[in-house]
C-alpha positions in Angstrom: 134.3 -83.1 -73.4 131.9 -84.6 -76.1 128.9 -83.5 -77.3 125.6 -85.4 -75.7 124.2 -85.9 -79.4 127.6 -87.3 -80.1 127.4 -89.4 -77.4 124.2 -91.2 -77.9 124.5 -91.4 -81.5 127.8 -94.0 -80.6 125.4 -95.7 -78.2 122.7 -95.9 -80.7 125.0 -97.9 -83.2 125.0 -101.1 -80.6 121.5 -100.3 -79.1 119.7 -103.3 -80.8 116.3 -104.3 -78.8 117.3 -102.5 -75.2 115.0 -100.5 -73.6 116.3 -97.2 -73.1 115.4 -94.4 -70.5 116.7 -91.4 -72.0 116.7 -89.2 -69.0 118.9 -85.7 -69.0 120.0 -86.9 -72.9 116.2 -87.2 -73.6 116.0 -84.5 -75.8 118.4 -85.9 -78.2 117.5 -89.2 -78.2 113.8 -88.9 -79.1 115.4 -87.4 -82.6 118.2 -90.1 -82.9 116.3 -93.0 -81.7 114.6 -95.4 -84.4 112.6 -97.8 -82.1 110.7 -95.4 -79.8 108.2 -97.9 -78.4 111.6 -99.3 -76.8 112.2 -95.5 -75.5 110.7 -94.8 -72.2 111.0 -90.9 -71.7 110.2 -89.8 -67.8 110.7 -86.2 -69.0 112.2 -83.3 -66.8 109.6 -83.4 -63.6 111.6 -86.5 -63.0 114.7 -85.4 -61.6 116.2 -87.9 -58.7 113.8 -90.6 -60.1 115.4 -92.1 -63.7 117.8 -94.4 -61.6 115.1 -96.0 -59.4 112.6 -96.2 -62.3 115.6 -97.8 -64.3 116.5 -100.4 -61.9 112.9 -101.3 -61.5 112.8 -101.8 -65.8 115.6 -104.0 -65.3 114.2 -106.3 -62.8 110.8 -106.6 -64.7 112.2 -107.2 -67.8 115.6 -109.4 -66.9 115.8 -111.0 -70.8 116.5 -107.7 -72.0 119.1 -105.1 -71.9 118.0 -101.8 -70.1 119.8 -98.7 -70.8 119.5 -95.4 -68.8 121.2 -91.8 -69.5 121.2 -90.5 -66.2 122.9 -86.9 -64.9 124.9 -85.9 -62.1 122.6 -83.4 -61.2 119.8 -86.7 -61.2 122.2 -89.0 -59.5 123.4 -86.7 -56.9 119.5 -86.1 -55.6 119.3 -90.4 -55.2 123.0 -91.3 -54.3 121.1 -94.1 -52.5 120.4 -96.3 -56.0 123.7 -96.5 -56.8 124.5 -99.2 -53.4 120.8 -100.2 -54.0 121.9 -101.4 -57.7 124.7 -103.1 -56.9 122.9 -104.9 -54.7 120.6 -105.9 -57.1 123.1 -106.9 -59.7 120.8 -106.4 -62.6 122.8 -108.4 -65.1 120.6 -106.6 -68.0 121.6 -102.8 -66.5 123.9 -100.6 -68.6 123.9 -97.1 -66.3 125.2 -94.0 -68.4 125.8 -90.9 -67.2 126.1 -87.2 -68.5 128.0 -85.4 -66.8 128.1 -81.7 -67.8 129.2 -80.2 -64.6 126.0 -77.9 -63.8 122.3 -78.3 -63.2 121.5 -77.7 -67.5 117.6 -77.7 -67.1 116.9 -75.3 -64.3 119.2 -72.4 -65.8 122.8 -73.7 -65.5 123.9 -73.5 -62.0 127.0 -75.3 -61.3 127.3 -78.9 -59.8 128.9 -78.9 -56.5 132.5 -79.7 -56.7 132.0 -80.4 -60.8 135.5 -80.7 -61.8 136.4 -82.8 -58.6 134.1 -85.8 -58.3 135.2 -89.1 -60.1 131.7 -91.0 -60.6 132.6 -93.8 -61.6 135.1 -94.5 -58.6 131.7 -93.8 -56.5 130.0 -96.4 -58.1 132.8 -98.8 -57.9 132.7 -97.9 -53.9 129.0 -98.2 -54.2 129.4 -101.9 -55.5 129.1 -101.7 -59.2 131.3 -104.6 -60.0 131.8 -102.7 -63.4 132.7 -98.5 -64.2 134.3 -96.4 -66.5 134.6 -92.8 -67.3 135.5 -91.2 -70.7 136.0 -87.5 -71.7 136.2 -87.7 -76.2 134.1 -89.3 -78.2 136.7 -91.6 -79.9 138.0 -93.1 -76.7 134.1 -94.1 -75.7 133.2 -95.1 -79.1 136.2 -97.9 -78.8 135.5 -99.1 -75.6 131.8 -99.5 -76.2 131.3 -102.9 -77.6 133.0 -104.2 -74.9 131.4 -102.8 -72.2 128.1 -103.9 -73.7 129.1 -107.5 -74.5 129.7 -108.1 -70.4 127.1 -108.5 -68.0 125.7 -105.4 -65.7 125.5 -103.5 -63.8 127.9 -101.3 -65.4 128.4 -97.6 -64.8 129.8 -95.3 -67.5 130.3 -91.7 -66.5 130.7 -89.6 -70.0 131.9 -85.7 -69.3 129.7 -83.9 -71.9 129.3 -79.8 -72.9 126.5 -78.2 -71.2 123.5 -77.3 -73.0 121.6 -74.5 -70.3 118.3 -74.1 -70.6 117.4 -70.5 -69.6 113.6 -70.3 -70.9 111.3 -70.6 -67.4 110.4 -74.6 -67.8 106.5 -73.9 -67.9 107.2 -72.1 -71.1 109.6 -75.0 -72.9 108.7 -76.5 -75.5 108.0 -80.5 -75.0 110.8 -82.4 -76.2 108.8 -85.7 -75.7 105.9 -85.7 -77.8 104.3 -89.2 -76.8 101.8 -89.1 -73.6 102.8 -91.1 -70.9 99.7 -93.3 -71.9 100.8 -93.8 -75.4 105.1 -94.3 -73.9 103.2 -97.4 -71.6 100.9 -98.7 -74.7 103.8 -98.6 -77.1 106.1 -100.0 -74.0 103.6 -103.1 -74.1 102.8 -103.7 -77.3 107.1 -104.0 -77.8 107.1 -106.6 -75.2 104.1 -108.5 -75.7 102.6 -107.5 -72.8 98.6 -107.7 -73.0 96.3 -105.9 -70.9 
């Protein structure tokens, strides 16, 4: 298992001008990322909904990459998107996932069947003409170029350490520290968008 910092500092290495929801890994990536009017952070309340809201990035914006860092505990709430994607074929979709085998943000609870689900063999059934799964660091850092040079949509399941959050989620603190107004303004102003 990798680290999720590890993991998204590998990605951020070959991110060049993709728009990136950061979903589960959001956390990290607001402190990694060096183009955060690309970064479009949902935050926590959004659980079930980064896939969807992903996709939907994807369509609107099919000139440019679109990158989300889903979780299992995220994906298994809206299984649906996965056949719904694939569907699409968003050539511009690069789907992540961290898989840390538990529900991290609501106290650690464990994942049903964690250890036995192969997600990426879920979205190939789905219809994702494209998946992968990795466990170390190294073995995703190789493979990376190459599964950003093809087209989309692509799934990448990435087994990572858990990181439990046990303080009650009213009394976090806010990893995001943009307003949703000011993650759409600095959305737009990145891609020209006026009005």
């Amino acid at each position: 298992m990798m680290h999720t910092a590890d993991a998204l500092r590998v990605f951020l290495a070959h991110r060049g001008d993709a728009i990136v929801v950061p979903g589960r890994g959001g956390r990290h990536w607001v402190k990694l990322s060096e183009r955060q009017a690309l970064d479009v952070p949902l935050g926590d309340p959004a659980m079930g909904g980064h896939a969807g809201f992903a996709l939907g990035l994807a369509l609107a914006q099919p000139g440019r990459r679109v990158v989300l860092f889903d979780s299992e505990g995220d994906l298994l709430m809206s299984l649906g998107m996965l056949p719904t994607i694939a569907e699409q074929g968003p050539a511009n979709f690069y789907h992540f996932l961290l898989d840390n085998e538990c529900y991290a943000t609501t106290g650690g609870q464990p994942v049903p069947n964690a250890k036995g689900v192969a997600y990426d063999a879920i979205a190939l059934g789905a219809g994702y003409p494209r998946a992968f799964a990795f466990a170390e660091v190294g073995a995703f850092e190789g493979a990376l170029p190459g599964i950003l040079g093809a087209p989309g949509p692509v799934f990448v399941a990435l087994k990572v350490l858990p990181e439990v959050e046990n303080t009650p989620i009213g009394g976090r603190v806010r990893w995001n520290p943009r307003t949703r107004d000011r993650v759409i303004a600095d959305l737009r102003g990145e891609l020209g968008v006026v009005g």
